[in-house]
mmCIF entry with sequence, helices, sheets and N, C-alpha, C, O atoms, coordinates in Angstrom:
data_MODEL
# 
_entry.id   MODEL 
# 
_entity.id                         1 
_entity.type                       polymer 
_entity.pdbx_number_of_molecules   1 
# 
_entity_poly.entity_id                      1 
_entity_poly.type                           'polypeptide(L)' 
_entity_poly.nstd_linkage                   no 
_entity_poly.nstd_monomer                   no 
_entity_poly.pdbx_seq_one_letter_code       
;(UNK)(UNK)(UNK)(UNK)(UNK)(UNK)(UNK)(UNK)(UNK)(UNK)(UNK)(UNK)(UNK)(UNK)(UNK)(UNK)
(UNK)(UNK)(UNK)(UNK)(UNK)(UNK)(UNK)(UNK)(UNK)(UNK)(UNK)(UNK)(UNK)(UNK)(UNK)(UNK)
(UNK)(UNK)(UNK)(UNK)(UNK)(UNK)(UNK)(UNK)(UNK)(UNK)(UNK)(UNK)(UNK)(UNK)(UNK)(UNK)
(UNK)(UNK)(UNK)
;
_entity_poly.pdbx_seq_one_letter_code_can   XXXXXXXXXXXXXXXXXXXXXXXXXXXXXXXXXXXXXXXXXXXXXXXXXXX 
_entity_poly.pdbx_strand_id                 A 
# 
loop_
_entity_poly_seq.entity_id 
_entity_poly_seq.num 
_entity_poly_seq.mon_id 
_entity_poly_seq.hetero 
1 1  UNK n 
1 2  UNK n 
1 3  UNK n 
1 4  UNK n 
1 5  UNK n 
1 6  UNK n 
1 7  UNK n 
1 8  UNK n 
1 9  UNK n 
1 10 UNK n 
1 11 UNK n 
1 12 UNK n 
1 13 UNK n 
1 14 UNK n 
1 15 UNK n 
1 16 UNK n 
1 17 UNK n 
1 18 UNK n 
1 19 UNK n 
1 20 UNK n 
1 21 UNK n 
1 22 UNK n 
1 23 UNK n 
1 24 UNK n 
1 25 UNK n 
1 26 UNK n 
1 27 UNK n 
1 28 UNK n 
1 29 UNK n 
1 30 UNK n 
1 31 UNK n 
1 32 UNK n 
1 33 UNK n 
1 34 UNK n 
1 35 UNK n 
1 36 UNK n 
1 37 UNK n 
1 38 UNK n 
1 39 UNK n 
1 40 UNK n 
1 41 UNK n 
1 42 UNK n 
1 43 UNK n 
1 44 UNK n 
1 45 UNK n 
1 46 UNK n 
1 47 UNK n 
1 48 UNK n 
1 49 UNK n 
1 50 UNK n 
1 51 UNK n 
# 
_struct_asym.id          A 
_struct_asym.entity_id   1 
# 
_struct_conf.conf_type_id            HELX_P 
_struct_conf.id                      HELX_P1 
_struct_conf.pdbx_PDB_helix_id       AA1 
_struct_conf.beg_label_comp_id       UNK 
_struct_conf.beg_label_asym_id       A 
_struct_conf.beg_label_seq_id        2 
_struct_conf.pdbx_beg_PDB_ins_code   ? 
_struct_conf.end_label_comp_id       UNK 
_struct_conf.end_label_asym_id       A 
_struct_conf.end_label_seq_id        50 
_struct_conf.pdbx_end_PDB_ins_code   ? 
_struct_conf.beg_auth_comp_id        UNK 
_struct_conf.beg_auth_asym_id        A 
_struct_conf.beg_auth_seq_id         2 
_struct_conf.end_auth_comp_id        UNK 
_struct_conf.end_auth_asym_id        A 
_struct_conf.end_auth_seq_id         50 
_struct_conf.pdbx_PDB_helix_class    1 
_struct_conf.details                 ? 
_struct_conf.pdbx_PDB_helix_length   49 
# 
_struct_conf_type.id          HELX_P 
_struct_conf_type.criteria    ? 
_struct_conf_type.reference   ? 
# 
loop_
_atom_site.group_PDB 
_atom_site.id 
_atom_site.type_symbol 
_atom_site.label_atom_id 
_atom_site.label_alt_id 
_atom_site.label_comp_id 
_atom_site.label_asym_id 
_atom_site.label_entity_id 
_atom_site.label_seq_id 
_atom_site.pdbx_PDB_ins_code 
_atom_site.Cartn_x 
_atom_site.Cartn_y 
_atom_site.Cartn_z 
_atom_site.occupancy 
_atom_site.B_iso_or_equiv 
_atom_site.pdbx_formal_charge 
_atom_site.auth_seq_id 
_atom_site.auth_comp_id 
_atom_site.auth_asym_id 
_atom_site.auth_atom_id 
_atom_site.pdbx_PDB_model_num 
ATOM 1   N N  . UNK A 1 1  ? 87.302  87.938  121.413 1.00 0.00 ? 1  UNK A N  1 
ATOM 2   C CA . UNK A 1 1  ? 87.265  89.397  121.543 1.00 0.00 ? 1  UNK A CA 1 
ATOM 3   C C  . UNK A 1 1  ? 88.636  89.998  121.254 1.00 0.00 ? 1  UNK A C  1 
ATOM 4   O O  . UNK A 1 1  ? 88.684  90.821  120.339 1.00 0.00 ? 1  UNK A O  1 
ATOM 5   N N  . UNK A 1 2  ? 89.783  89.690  121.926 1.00 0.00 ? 2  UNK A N  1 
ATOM 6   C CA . UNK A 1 2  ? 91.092  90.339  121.768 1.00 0.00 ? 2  UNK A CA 1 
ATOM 7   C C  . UNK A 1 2  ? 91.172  89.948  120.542 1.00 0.00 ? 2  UNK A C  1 
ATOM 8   O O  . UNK A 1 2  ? 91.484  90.830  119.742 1.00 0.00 ? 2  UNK A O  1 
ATOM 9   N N  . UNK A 1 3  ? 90.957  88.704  120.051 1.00 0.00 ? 3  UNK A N  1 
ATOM 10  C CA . UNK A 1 3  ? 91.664  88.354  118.661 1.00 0.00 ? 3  UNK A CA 1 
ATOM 11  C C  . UNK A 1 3  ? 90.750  89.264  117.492 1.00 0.00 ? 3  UNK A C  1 
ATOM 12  O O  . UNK A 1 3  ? 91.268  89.791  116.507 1.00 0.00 ? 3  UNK A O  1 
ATOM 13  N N  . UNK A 1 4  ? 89.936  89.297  117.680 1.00 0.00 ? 4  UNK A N  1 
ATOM 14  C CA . UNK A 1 4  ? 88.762  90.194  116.280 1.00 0.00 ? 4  UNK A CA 1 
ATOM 15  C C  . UNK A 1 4  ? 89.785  91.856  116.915 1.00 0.00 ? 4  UNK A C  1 
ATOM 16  O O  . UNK A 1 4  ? 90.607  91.673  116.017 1.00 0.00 ? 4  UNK A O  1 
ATOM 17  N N  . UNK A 1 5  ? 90.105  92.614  117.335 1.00 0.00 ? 5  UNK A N  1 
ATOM 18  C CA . UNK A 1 5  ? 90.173  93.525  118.049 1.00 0.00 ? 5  UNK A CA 1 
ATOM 19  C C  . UNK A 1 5  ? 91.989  93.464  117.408 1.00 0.00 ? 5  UNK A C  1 
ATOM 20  O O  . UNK A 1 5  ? 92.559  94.481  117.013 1.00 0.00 ? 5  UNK A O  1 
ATOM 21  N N  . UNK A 1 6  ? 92.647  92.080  117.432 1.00 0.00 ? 6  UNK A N  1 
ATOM 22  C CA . UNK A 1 6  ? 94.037  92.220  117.126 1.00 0.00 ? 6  UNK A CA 1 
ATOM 23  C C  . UNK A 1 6  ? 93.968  91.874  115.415 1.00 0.00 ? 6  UNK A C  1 
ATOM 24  O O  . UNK A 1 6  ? 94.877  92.203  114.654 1.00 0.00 ? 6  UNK A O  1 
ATOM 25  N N  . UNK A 1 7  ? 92.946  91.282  115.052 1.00 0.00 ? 7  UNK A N  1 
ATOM 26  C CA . UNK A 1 7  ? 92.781  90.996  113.541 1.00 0.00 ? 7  UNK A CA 1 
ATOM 27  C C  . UNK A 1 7  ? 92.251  92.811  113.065 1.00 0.00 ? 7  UNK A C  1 
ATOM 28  O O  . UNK A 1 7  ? 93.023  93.375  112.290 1.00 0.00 ? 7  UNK A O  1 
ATOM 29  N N  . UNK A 1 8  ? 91.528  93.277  113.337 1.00 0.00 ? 8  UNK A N  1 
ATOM 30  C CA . UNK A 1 8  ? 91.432  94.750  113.033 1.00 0.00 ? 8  UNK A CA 1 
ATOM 31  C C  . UNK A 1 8  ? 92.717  95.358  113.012 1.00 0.00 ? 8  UNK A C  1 
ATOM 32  O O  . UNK A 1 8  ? 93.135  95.730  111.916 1.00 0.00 ? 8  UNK A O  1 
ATOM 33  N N  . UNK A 1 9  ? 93.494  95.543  114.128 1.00 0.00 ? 9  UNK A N  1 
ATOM 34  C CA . UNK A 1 9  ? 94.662  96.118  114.421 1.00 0.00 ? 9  UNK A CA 1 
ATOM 35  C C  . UNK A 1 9  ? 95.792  96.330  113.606 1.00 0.00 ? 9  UNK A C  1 
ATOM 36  O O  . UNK A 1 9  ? 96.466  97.301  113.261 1.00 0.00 ? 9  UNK A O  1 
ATOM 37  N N  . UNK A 1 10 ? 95.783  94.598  113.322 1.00 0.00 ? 10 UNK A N  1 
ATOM 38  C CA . UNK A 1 10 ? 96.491  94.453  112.132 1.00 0.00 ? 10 UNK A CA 1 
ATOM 39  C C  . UNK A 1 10 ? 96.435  95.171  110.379 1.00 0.00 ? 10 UNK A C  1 
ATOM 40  O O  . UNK A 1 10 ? 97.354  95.552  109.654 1.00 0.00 ? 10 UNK A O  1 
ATOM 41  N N  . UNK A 1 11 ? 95.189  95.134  110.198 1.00 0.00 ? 11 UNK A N  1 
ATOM 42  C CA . UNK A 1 11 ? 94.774  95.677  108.871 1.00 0.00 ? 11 UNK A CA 1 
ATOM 43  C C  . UNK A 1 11 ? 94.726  97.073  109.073 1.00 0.00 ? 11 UNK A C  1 
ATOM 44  O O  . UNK A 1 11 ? 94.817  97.758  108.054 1.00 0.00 ? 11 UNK A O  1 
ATOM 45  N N  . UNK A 1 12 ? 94.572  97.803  110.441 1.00 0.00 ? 12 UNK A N  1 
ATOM 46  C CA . UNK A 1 12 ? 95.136  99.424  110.441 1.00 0.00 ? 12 UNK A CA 1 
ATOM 47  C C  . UNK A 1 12 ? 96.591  99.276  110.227 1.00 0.00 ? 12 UNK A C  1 
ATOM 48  O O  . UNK A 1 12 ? 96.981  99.674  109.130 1.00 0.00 ? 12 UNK A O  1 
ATOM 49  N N  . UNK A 1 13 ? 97.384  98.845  110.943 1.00 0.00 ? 13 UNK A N  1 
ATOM 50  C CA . UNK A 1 13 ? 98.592  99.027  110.979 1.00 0.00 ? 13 UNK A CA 1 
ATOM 51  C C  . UNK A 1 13 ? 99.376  99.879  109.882 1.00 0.00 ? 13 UNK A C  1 
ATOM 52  O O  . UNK A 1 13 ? 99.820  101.018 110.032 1.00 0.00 ? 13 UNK A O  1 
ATOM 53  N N  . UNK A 1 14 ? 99.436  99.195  108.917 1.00 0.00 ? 14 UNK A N  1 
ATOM 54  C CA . UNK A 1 14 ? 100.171 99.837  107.826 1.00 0.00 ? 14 UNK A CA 1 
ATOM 55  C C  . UNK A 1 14 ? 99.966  101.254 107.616 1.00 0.00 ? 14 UNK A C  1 
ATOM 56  O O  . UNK A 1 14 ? 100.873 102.051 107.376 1.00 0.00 ? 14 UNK A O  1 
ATOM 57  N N  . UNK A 1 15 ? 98.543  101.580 107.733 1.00 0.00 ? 15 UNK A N  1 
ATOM 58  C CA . UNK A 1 15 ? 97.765  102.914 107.839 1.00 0.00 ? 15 UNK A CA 1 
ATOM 59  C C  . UNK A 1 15 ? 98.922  104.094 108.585 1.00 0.00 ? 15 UNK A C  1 
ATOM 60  O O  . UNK A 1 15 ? 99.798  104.826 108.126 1.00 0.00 ? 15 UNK A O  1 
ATOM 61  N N  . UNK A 1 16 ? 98.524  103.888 109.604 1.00 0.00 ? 16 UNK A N  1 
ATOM 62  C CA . UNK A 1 16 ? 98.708  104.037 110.635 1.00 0.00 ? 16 UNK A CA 1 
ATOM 63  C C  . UNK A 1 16 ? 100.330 104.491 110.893 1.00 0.00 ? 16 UNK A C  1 
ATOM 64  O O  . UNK A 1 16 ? 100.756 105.446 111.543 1.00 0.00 ? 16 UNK A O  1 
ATOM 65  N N  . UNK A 1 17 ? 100.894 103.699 110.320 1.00 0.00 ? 17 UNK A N  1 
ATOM 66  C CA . UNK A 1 17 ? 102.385 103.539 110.196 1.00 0.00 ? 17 UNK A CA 1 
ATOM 67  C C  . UNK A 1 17 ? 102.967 104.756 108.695 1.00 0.00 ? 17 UNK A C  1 
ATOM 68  O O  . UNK A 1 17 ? 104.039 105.340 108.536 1.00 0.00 ? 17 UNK A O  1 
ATOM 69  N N  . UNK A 1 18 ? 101.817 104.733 107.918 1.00 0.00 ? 18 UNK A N  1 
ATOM 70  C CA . UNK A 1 18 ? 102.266 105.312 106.761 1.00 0.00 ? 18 UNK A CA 1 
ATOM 71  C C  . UNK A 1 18 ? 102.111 106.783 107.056 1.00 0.00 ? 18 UNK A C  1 
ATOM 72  O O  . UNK A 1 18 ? 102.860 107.633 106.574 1.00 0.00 ? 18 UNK A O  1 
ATOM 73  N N  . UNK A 1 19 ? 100.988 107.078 107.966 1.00 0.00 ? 19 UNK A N  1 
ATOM 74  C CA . UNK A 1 19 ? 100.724 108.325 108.454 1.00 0.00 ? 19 UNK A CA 1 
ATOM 75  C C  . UNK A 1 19 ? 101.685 108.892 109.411 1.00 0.00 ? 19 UNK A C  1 
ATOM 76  O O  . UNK A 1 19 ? 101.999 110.077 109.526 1.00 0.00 ? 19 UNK A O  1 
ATOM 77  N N  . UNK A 1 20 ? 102.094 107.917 110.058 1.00 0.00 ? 20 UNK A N  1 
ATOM 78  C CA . UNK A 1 20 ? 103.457 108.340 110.950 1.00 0.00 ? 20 UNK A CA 1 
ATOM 79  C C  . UNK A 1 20 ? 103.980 108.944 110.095 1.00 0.00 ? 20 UNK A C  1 
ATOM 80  O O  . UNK A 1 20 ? 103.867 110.166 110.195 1.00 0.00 ? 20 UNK A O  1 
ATOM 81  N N  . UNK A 1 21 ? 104.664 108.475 109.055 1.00 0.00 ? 21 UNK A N  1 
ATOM 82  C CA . UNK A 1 21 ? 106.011 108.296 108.429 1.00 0.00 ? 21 UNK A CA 1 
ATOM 83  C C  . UNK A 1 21 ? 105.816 109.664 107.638 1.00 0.00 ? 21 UNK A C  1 
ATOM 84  O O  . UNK A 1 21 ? 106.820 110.370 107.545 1.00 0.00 ? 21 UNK A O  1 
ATOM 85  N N  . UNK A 1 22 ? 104.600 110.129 107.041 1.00 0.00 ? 22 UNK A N  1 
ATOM 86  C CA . UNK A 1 22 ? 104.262 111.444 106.617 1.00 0.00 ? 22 UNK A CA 1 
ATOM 87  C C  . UNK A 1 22 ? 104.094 112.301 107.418 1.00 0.00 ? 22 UNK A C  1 
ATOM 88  O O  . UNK A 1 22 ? 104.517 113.407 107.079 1.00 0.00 ? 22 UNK A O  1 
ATOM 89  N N  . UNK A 1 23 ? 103.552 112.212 108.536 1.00 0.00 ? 23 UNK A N  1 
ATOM 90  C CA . UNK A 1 23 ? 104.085 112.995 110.018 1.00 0.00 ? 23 UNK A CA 1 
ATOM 91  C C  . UNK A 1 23 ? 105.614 114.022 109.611 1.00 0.00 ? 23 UNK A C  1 
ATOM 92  O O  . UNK A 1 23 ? 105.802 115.171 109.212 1.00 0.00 ? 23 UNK A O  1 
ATOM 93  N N  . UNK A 1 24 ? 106.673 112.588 110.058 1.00 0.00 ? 24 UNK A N  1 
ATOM 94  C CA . UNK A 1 24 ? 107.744 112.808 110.483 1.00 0.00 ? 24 UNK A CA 1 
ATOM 95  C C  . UNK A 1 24 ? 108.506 113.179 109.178 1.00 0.00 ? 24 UNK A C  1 
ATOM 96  O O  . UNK A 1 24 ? 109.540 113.825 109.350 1.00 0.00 ? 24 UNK A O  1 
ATOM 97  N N  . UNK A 1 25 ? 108.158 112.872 107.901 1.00 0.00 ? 25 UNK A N  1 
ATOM 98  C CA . UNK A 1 25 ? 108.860 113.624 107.071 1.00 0.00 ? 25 UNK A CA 1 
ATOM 99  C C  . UNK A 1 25 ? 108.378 115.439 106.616 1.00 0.00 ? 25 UNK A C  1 
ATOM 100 O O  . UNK A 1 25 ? 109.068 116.314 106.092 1.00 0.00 ? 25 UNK A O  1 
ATOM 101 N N  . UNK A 1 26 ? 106.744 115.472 107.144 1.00 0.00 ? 26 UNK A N  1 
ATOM 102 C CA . UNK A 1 26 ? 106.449 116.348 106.933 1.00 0.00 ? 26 UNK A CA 1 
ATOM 103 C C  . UNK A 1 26 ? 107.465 117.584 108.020 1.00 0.00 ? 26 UNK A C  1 
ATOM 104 O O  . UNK A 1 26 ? 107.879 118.633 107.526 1.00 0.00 ? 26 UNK A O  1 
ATOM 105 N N  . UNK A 1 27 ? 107.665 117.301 109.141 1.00 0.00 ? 27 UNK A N  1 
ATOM 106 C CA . UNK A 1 27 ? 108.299 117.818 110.127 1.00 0.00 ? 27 UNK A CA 1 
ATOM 107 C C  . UNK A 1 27 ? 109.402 117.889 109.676 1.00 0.00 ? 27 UNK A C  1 
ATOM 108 O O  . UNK A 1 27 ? 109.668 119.089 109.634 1.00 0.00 ? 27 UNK A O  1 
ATOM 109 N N  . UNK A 1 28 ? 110.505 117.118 109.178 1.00 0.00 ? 28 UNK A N  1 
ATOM 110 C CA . UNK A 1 28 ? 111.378 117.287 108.822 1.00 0.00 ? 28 UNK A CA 1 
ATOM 111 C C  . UNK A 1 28 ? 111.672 118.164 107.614 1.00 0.00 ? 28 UNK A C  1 
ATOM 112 O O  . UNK A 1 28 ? 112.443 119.122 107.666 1.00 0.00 ? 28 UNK A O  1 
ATOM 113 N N  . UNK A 1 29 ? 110.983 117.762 106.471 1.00 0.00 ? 29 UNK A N  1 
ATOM 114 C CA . UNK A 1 29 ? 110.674 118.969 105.818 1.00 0.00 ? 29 UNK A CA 1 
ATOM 115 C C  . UNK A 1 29 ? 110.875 120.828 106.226 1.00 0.00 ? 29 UNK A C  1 
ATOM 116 O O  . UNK A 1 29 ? 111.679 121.651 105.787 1.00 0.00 ? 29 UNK A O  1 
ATOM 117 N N  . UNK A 1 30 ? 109.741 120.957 107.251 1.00 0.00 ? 30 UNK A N  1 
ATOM 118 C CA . UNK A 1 30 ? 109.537 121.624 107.801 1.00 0.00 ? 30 UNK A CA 1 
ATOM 119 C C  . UNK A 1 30 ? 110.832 122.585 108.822 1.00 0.00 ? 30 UNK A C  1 
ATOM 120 O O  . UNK A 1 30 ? 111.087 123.783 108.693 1.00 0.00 ? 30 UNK A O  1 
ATOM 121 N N  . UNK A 1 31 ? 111.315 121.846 109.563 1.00 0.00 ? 31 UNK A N  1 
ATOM 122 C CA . UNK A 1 31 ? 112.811 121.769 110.081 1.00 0.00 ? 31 UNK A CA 1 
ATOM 123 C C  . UNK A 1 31 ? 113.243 122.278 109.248 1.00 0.00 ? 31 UNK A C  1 
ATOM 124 O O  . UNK A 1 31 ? 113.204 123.496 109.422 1.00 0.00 ? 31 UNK A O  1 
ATOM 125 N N  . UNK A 1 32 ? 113.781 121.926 108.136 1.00 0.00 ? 32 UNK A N  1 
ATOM 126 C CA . UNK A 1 32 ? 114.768 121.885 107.007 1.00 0.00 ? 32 UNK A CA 1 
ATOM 127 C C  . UNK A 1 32 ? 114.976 123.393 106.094 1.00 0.00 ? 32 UNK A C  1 
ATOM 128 O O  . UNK A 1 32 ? 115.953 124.040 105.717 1.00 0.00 ? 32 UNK A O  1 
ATOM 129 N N  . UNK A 1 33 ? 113.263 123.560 105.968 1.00 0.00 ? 33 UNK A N  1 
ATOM 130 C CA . UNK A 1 33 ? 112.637 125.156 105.435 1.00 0.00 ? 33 UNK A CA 1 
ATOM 131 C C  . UNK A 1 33 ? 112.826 126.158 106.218 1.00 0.00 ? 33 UNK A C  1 
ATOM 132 O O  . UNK A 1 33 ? 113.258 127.244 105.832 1.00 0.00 ? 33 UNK A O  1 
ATOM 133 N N  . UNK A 1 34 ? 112.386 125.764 107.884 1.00 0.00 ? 34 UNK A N  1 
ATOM 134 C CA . UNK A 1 34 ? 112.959 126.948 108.783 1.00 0.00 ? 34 UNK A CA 1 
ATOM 135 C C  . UNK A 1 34 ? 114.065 127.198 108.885 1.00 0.00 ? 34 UNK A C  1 
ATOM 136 O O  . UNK A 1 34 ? 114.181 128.393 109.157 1.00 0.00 ? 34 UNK A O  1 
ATOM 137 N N  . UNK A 1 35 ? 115.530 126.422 108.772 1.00 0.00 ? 35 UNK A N  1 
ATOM 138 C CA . UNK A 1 35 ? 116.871 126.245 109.191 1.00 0.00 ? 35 UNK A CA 1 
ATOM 139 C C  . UNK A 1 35 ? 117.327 127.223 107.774 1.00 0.00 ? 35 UNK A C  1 
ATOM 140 O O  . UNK A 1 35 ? 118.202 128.089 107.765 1.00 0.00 ? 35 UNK A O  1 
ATOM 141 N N  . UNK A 1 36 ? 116.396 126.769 106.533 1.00 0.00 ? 36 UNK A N  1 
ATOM 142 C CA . UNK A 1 36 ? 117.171 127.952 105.693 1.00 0.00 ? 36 UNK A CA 1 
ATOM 143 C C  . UNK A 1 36 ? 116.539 129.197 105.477 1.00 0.00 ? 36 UNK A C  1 
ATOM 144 O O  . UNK A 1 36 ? 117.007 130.214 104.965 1.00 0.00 ? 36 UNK A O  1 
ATOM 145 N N  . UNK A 1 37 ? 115.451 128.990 105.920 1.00 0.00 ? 37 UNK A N  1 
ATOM 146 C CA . UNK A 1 37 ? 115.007 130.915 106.075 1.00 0.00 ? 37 UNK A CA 1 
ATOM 147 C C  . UNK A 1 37 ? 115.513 131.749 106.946 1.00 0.00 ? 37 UNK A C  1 
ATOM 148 O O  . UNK A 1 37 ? 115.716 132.942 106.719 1.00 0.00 ? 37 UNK A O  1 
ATOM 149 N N  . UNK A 1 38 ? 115.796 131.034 108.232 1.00 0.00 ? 38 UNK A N  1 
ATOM 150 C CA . UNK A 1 38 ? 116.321 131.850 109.368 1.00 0.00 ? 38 UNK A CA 1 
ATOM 151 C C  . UNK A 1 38 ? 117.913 131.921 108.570 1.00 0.00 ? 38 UNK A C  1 
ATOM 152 O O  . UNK A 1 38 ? 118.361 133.055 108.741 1.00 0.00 ? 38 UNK A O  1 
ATOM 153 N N  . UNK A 1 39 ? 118.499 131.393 108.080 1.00 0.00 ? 39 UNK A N  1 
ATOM 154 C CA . UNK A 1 39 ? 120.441 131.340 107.666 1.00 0.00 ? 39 UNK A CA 1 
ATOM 155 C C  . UNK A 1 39 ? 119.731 132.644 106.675 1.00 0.00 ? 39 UNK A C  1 
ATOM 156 O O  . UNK A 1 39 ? 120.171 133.770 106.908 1.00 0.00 ? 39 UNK A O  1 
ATOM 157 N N  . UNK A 1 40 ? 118.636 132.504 105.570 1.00 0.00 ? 40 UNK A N  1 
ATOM 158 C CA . UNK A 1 40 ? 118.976 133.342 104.506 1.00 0.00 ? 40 UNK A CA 1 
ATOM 159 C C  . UNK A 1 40 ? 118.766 134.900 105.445 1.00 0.00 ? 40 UNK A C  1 
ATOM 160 O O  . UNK A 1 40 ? 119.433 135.917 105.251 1.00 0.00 ? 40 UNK A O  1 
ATOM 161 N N  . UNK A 1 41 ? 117.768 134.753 106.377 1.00 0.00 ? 41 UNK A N  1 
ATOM 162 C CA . UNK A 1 41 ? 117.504 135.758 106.964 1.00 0.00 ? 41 UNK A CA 1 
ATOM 163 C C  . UNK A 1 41 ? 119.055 136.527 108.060 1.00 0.00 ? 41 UNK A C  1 
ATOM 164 O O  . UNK A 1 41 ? 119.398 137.709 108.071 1.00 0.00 ? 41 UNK A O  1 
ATOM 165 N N  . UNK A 1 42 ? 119.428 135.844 108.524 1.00 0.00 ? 42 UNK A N  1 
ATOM 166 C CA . UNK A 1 42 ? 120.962 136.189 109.050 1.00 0.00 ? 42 UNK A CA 1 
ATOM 167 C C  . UNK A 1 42 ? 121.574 137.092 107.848 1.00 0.00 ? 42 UNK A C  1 
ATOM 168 O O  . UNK A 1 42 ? 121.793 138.284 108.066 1.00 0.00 ? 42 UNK A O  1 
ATOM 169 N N  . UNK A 1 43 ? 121.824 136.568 106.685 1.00 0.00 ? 43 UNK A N  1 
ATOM 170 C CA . UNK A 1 43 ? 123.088 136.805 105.601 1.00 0.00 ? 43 UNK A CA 1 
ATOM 171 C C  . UNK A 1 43 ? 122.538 138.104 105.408 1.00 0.00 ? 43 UNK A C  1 
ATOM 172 O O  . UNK A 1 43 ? 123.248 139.108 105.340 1.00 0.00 ? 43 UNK A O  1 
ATOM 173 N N  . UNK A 1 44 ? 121.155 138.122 105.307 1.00 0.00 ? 44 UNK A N  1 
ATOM 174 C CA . UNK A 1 44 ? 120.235 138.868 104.841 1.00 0.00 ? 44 UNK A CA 1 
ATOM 175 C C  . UNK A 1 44 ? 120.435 140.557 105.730 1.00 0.00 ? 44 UNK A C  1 
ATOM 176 O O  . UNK A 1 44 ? 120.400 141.671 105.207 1.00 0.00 ? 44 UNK A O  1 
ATOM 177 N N  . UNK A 1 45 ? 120.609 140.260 106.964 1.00 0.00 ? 45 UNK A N  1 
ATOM 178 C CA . UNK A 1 45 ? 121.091 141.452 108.160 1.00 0.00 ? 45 UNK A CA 1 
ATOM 179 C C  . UNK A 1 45 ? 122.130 141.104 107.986 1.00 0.00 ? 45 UNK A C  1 
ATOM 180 O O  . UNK A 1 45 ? 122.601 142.126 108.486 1.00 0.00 ? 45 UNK A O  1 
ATOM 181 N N  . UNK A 1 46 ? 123.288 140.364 107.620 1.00 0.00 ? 46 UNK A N  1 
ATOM 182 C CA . UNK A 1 46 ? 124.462 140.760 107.587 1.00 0.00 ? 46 UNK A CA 1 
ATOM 183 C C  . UNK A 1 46 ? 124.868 141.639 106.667 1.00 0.00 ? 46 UNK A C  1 
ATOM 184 O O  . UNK A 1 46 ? 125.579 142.614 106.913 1.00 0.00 ? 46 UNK A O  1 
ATOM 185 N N  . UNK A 1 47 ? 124.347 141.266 105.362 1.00 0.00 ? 47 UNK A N  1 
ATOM 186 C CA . UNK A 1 47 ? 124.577 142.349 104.420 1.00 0.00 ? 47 UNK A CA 1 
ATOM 187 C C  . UNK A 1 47 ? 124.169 143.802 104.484 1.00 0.00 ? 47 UNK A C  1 
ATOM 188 O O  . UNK A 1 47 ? 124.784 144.706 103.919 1.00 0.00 ? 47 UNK A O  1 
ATOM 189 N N  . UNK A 1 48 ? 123.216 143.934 105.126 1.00 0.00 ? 48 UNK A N  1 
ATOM 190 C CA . UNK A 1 48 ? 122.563 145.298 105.411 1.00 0.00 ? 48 UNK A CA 1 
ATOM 191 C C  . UNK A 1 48 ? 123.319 145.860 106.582 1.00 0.00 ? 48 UNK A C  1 
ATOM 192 O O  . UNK A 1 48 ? 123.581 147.059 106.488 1.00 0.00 ? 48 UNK A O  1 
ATOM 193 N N  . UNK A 1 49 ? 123.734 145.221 107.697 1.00 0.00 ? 49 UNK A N  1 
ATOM 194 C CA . UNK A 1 49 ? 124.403 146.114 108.468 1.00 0.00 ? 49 UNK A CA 1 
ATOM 195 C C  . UNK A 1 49 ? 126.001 146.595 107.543 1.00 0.00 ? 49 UNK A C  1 
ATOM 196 O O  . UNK A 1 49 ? 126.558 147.669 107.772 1.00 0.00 ? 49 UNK A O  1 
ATOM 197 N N  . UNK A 1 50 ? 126.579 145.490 106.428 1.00 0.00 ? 50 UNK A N  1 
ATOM 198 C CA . UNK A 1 50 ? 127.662 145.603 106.434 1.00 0.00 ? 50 UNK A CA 1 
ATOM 199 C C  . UNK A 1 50 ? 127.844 146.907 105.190 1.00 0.00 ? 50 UNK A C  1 
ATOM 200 O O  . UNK A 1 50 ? 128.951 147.440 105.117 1.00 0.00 ? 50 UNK A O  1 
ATOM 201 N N  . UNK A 1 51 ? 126.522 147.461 104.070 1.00 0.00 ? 51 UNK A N  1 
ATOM 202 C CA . UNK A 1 51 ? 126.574 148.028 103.833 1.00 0.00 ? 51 UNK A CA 1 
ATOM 203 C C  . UNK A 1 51 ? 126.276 149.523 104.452 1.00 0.00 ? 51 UNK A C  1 
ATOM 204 O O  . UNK A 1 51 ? 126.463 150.526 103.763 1.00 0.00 ? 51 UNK A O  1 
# 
């Protein structure tokens, strides 16, 4: 039983692992897009107050 159950496990794994990994780059991505909209958005009111 454990072993049919750890022989499955195994053949998800990679799956599983690859979906992580698109997870966490998708997030990072994501991170990355907000960090420069909010900066362009700053410069963006800076310039307008400074004119």
């Amino acid at each position: 039983m454990l072993l049919e159950n750890f022989e499955e496990w195994d053949k998800m794994m990679p799956i599983v692992l690859i979906c992580l990994y698109r997870l966490a780059s998708l997030i990072k991505m994501f991170e990355i897009s907000s960090v420069s909209i909010s900066n362009t958005l700053e410069r963006f009111n800076f310039n307008i107050m400074c004119q």
